[in-house]
N, C-alpha and C positions, 0 to 999 in steps of 0.2 A: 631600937627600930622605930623609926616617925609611922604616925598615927596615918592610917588611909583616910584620904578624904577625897568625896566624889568631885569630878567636875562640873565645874559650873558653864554655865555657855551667855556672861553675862548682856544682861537686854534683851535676850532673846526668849521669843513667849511660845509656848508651847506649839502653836501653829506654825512657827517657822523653823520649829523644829522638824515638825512632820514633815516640812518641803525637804530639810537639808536629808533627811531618814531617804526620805520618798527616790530624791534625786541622786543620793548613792545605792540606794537598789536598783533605778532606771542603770546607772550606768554598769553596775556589777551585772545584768542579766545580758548587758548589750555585750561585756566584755564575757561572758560563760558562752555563748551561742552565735551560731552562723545560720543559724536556722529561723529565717525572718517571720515565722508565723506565731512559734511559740514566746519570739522577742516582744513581737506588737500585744502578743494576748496580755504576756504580766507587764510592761507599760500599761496597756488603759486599764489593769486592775491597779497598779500603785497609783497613776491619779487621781483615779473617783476617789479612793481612799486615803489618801490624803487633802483631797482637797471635801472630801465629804459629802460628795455632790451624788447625784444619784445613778449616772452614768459616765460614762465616755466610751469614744471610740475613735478609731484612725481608718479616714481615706482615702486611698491616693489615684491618681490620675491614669486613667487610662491610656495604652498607649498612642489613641489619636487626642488626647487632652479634648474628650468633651463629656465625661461621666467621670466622678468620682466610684470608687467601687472601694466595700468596705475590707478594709485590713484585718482590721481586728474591732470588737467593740466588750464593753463590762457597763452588764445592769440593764441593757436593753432587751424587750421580750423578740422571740422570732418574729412574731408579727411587722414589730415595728421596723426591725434590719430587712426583712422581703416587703417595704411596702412598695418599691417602686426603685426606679433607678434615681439617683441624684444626677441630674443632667445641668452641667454649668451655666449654659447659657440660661435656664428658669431658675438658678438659684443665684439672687441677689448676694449673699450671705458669703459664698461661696465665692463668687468671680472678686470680690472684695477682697478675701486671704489670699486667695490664688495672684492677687498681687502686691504680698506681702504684709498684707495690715491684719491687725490682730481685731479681731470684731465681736461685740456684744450685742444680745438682740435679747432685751427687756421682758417681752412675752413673746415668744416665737407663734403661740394659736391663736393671736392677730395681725402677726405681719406679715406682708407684702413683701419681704426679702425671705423668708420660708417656704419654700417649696410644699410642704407637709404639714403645715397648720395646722388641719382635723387628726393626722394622724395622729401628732405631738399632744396634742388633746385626750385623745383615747389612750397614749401612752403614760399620760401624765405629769408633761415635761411643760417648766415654763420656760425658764431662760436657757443660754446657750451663751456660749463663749466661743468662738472659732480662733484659731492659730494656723498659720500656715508651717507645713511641712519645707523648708527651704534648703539645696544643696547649692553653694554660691551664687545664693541670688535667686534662683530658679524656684519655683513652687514644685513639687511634687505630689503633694495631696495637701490635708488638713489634718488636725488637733481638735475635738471637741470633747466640751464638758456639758453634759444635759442639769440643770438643776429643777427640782421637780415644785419649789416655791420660785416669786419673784427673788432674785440675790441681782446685787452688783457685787462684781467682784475688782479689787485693790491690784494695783500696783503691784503689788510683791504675787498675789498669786498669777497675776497675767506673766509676769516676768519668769514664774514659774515652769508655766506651762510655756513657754515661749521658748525657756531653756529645754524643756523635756521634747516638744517639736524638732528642735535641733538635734538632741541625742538621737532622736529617731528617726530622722532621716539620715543620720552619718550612719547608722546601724543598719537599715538598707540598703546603703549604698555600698558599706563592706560587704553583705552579704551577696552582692549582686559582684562584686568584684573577685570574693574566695570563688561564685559557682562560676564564674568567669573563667579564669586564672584553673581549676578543676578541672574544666572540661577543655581547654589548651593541652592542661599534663596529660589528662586521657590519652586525647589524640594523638599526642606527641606518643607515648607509651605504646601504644595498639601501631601506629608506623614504624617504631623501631623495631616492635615483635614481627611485624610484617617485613622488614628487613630484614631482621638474620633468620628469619625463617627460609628465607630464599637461599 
């Protein structure tokens, strides 16, 4: 019998290990569930946690597309999720992803493209990373990573999270299409019953 010998995953460094871990539990939760609330909760916990950062959270467009409203978030206090609505038109930050561009903001409790500077402040958070949520094209909400020191973040983690945005908006969009497709059968089912009941 040959000797067991572990795999190696050659070049690759521990951190991009945690994306490749990270990105097949995003996508094993999206393939376990139809139940888009408790989808987005364990997405923005395998982020922050893989990416080490001190939060994240997902949120998507209202349906007249002028407030973001929070999906899900991990790491953030109540305070900071109830401080106010995200309203697109006052967040620079935001109309930016919302057309597709992946955006970094250095220290969000001095700039002029954060809506929530003093909040961000009191909560702790320097930078930010946004992503858009994208279904062919289309923005549906955002992707964000709160870090609570200045960070830039590389290449490989924006592309990261830019992958995990994607799974998460196709994982919405199934589950918008099973309660779809559920409540057709319903109806269909309750008029049949209404038929041969006659």
């Amino acid at each position: 019998m040959g000797e067991v010998v572990p795999v190696r995953r050659w070049g690759m460094k521990e951190k991009e290990m945690d994306y490749f871990v990270a990105l097949y539990d995003v996508a094993r939760v999206i393939n376990a569930s139809l139940e888009p609330s408790m989808v987005l909760e364990e997405i923005v916990r395998c982020v922050a946690q893989a990416m080490r950062t001190k939060a994240c959270s997902i949120r998507l467009l209202d349906s007249r597309e002028k407030r973001l409203v929070m999906g899900a978030s991990y790491g953030l206090s109540e305070g900071y999720i109830h401080k106010g609505p995200i309203l697109v038109e006052e967040s620079g930050l935001d109309q930016k992803a919302l057309k597709g561009k992946s955006v970094w903001l250095k220290d969000v409790q001095t700039s002029k493209y954060f809506q929530y500077g003093a909040k961000a402040k009191t909560e702790g958070i320097k930078s930010v990373l946004v992503v858009p949520l994208l279904l062919e094209k289309n923005a549906i909400g955002v992707l964000r990573v709160y870090a609570d020191k200045i960070r830039e973040f590389n290449d490989r983690e924006i592309k990261f999270l830019e992958a995990v945005a994607n799974l998460s908006a196709i994982a919405l969009d199934n589950a918008r299409m099973h309660k779809t497709l559920q409540t057709s059968c319903d109806l269909m089912t309750a008029h049949k019953y209404r038929i041969d009941d006659n």
